[in-house]
C-alpha positions in Angstrom: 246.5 226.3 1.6 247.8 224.7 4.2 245.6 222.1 7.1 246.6 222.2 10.7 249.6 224.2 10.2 250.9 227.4 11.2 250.7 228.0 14.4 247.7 224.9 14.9 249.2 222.1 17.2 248.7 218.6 17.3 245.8 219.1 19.8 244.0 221.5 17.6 241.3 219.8 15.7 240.2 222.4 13.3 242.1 222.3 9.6 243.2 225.8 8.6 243.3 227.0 5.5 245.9 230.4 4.7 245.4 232.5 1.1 247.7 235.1 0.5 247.1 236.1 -3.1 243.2 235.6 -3.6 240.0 237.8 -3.7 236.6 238.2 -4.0 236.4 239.9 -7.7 232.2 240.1 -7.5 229.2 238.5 -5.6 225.9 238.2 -6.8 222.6 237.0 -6.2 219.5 236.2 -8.2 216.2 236.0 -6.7 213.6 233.9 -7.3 210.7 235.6 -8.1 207.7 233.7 -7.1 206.5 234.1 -2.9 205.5 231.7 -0.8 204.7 232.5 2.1 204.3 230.4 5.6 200.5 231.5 6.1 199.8 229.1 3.0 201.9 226.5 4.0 199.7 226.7 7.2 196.5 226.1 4.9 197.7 223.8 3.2 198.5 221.3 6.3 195.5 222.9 8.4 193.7 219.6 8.4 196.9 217.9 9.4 196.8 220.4 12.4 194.0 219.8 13.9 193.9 216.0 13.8 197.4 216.2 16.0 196.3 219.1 18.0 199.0 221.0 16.3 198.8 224.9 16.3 200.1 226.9 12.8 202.1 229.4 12.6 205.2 227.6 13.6 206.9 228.9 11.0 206.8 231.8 10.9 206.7 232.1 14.7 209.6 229.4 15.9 211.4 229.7 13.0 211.2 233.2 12.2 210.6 232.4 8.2 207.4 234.5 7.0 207.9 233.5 3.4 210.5 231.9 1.0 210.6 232.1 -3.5 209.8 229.5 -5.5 211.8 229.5 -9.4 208.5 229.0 -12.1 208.0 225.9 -13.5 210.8 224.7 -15.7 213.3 226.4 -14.5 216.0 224.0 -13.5 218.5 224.4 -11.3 221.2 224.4 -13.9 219.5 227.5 -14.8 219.1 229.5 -12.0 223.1 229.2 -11.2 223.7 230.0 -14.3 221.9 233.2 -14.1 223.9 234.4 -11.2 227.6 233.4 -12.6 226.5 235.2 -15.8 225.3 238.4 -13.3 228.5 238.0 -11.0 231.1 238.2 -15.0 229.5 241.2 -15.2 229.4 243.0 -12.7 233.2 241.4 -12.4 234.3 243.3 -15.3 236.5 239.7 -16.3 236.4 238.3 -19.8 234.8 235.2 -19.6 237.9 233.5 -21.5 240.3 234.0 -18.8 238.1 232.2 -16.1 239.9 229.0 -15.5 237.9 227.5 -13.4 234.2 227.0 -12.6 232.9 224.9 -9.3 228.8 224.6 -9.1 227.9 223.6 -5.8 224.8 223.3 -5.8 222.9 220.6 -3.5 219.8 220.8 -6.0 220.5 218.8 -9.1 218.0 216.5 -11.8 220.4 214.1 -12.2 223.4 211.9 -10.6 225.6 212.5 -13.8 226.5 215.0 -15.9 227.3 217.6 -13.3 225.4 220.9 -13.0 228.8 222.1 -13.8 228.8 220.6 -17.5 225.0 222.5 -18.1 226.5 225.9 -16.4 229.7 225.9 -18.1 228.0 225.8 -21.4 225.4 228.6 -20.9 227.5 230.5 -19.8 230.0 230.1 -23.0 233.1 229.2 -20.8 235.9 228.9 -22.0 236.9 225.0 -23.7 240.0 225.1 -20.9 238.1 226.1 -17.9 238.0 223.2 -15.7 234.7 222.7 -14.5 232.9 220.3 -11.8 230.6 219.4 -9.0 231.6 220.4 -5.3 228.6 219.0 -3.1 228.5 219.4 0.8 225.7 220.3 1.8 224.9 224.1 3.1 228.8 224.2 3.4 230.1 223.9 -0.2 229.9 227.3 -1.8 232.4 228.6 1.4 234.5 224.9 0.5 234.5 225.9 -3.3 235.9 229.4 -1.3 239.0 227.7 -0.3 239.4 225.2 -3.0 239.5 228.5 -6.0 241.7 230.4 -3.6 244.5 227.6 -3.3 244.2 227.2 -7.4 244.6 231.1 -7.6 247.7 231.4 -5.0 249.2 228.3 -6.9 249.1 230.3 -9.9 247.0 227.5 -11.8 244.3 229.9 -12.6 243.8 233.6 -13.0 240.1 233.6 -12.2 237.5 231.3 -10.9 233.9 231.5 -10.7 231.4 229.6 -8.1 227.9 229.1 -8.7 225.1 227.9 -7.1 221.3 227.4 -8.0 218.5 226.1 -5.8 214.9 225.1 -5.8 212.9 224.1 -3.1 209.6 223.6 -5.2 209.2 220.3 -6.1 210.7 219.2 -2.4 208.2 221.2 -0.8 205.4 220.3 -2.7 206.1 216.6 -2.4 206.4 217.5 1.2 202.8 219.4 1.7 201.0 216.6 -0.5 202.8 213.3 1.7 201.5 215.2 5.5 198.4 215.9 3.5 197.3 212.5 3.5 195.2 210.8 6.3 197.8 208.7 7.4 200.5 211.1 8.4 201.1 211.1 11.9 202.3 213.7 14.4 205.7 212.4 14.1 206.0 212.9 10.4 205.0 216.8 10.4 208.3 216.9 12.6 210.6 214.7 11.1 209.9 216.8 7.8 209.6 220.4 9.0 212.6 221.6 8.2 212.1 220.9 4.5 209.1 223.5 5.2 211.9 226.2 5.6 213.8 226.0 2.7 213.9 228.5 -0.3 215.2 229.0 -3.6 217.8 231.1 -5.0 220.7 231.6 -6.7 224.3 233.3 -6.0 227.5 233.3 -7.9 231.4 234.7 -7.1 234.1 235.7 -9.4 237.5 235.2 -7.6 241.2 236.4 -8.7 244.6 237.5 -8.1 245.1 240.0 -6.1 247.6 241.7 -8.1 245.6 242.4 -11.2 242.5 243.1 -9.2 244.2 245.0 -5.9 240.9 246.4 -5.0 239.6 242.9 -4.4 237.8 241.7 -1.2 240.9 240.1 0.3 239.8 235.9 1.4 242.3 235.9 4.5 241.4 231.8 4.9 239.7 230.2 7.6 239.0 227.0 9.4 237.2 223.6 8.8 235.6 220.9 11.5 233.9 217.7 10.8 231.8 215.9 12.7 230.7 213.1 11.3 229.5 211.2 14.0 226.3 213.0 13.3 225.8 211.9 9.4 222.3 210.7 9.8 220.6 213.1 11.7 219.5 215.1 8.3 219.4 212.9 4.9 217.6 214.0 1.9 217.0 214.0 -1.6 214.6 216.2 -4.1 211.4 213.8 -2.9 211.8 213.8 0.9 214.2 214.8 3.4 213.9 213.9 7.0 215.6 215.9 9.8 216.4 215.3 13.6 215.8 218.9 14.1 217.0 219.4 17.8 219.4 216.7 18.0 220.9 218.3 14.4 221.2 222.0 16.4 222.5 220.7 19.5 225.2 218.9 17.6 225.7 221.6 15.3 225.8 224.2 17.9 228.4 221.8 20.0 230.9 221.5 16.7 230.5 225.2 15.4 231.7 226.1 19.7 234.5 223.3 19.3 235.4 224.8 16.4 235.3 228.8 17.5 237.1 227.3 20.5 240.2 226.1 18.9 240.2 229.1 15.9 241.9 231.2 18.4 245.0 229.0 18.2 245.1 230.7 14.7 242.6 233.8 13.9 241.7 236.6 16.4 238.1 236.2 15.5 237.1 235.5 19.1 239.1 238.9 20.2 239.0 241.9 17.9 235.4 241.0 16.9 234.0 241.1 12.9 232.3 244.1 11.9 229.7 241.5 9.6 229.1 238.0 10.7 227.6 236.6 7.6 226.0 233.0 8.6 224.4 230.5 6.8 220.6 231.1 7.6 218.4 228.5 8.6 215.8 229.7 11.6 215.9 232.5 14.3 216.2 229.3 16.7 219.5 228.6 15.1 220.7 232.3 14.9 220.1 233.1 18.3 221.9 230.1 19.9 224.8 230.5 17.4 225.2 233.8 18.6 224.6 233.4 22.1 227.3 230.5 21.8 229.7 232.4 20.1 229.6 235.8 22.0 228.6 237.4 18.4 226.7 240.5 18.6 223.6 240.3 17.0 223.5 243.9 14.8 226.2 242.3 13.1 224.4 239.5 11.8 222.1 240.5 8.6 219.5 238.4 8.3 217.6 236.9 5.0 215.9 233.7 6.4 213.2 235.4 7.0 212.1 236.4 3.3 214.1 233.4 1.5 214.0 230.6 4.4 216.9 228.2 4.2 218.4 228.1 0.7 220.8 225.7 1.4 225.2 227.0 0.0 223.5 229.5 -1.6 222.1 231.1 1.8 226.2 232.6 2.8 226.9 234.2 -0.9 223.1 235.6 -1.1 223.3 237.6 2.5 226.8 238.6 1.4 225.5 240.4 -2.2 222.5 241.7 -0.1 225.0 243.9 2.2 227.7 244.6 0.0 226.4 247.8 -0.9 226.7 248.5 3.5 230.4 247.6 3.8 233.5 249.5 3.6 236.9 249.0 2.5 238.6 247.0 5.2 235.9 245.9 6.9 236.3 241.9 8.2 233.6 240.1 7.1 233.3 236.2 8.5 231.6 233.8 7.0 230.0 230.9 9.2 228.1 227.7 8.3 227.3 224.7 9.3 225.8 221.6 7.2 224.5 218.4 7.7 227.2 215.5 7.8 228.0 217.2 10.2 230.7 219.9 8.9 231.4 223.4 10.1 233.5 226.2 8.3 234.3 229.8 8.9 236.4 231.7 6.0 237.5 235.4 6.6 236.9 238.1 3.8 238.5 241.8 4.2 236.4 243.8 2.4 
């Protein structure tokens, strides 16, 4: 792995990351099974509505989300990840011993300390010498935990890693529904905590290795990182409330994703051979629109799961890829895009 190198000058702003011996073993998702759906969102906050003149439907309508799942009560979010690592060993075909290490990166967690890492690592049965932890930012941190297991692999430190990720949007969203249910919410509030209305739960897992014992791997070319941090309160959050700047946060995201593209060219041919999948993190069809439009990405290239599973945070990019696996073909170039609060973008190329 290597930051502002290569070919990247001083003037290019973007830190690039190269892999030449890791790939994507297996991807998996899990689905939560319980629907929720925007139309009872709507009635629950109907009252709300109508005091501020507000219409429903928004959305569904604005942000394109019909419904999202909900885990049942009890399940944690420890859980839920570990449900899709155990689904994404198997369908990897890799003995559980020789995973050496495990990243969970989910944003979801009970508890400040242990890590959710500690709690997957031993449902799953991991091995005692599998080096497991926490890798948190934001919507960005599965495709971070990406890079990070891809530089471990071309070092040779590990033969296989494994990245998880499990998350709830229950408890957030009820807290959210009951707090604009009361009398003294205002018209402001609804807004500042609408986005919290389009999350979703889920779960998604990768198994990662070396090329050379798995050649018919989904080759992680490497990609490109862009902080903008400048922009760090805009979205803050925790399980009880989270409170979101929404069009300052996609103006500013938009900007650094464009600054970002921008400069990739100093190092990728993105921008000018064109990706035959454009998997990015999904949040609205506001968002996916613009970042298209922005971009010059054609839209039939962009699957889209917001719309049944709303924004489930890391998880979102590894939970469209498993839904369209089935749909590519070997040597297909598959790029994955997010962008997450802080503000951080990241794009990592996969040839499939």
């Amino acid at each position: 792995m290597t930051a502002n190198s290569g070919k990247a000058s001083a003037a290019n702003a973007n830190a690039v990351y190269t892999h030449h011996r890791a790939g994507v073993v297996s991807v998996e998702a899990v689905e939560a099974p319980e629907v929720v759906t925007s139309d009872w969102i709507d009635e629950q906050l109907a009252p709300t509505y109508e005091r501020w003149g507000m219409r429903p439907g928004l959305l569904a309508e604005l942000a394109g989300i019909k419904e999202r799942r909900w885990w049942p009560e009890g399940v944690t979010f420890d859980q839920a990840a570990a449900m899709a690592g155990r689904k994404a060993i198997e369908s990897s075909g890799v003995d559980p011993s020789e995973i050496g290490m495990m990243i969970s990166t989910s944003v979801c967690k009970h508890h400040l300390e242990p890590s959710v890492a500690c709690a997957v690592h031993h449902q799953l049965g991991l091995a005692p010498s599998c080096t497991n932890f926490d890798l948190a930012n934001a919507c960005l941190g599965f495709v971070n935990a990406i890079h990070l297991a891809c530089t471990a692999i071309d070092a040779g430190f590990i033969k296989y890693a494994l990245i998880v990720d499990g998350e709830g949007s229950r408890y957030t969203q009820q807290q959210t529904i009951a707090r604009l249910q009361q009398e003294t919410a205002s018209f402001t509030d609804v807004f500042d905590e609408f986005a919290s209305l389009t999350l979703g739960s889920g779960a998604a897992a990768m198994v990662l290795g070396n090329l050379d014992q798995h050649p018919d791997a989904h080759r992680v070319m490497g990609g490109i990182a862009r902080a903008g941090t400048q922009h760090h309160t805009l979205c803050v959050g925790d399980l009880d409330k989270m409170t979101t700047d929404t069009k300052r946060l996609l103006e500013a995201g938009l900007d650094l994703a464009q600054e970002a593209w921008k400069d990739s060219t100093v190092d990728f041919d993105w921008a000018n051979t064109g990706m035959d999948r454009y998997i990015i993190h999904q949040v609205s069809s506001v968002h996916t629109k613009l970042i298209c439009e922005r971009l010059g990405i054609p839209t039939d290239k962009v699957p889209l799961t917001y719309p049944f599973y709303g924004n489930v945070g890391p998880a979102a990019i590894p939970i469209t890829l498993a839904n369209v696996q089935q749909e590519l073909s070997s040597g297909d170039r598959v790029l994955c895009m997010g962008i997450g609060s802080g503000l951080n973008t990241s794009f990592t190329e996969i040839v499939w």
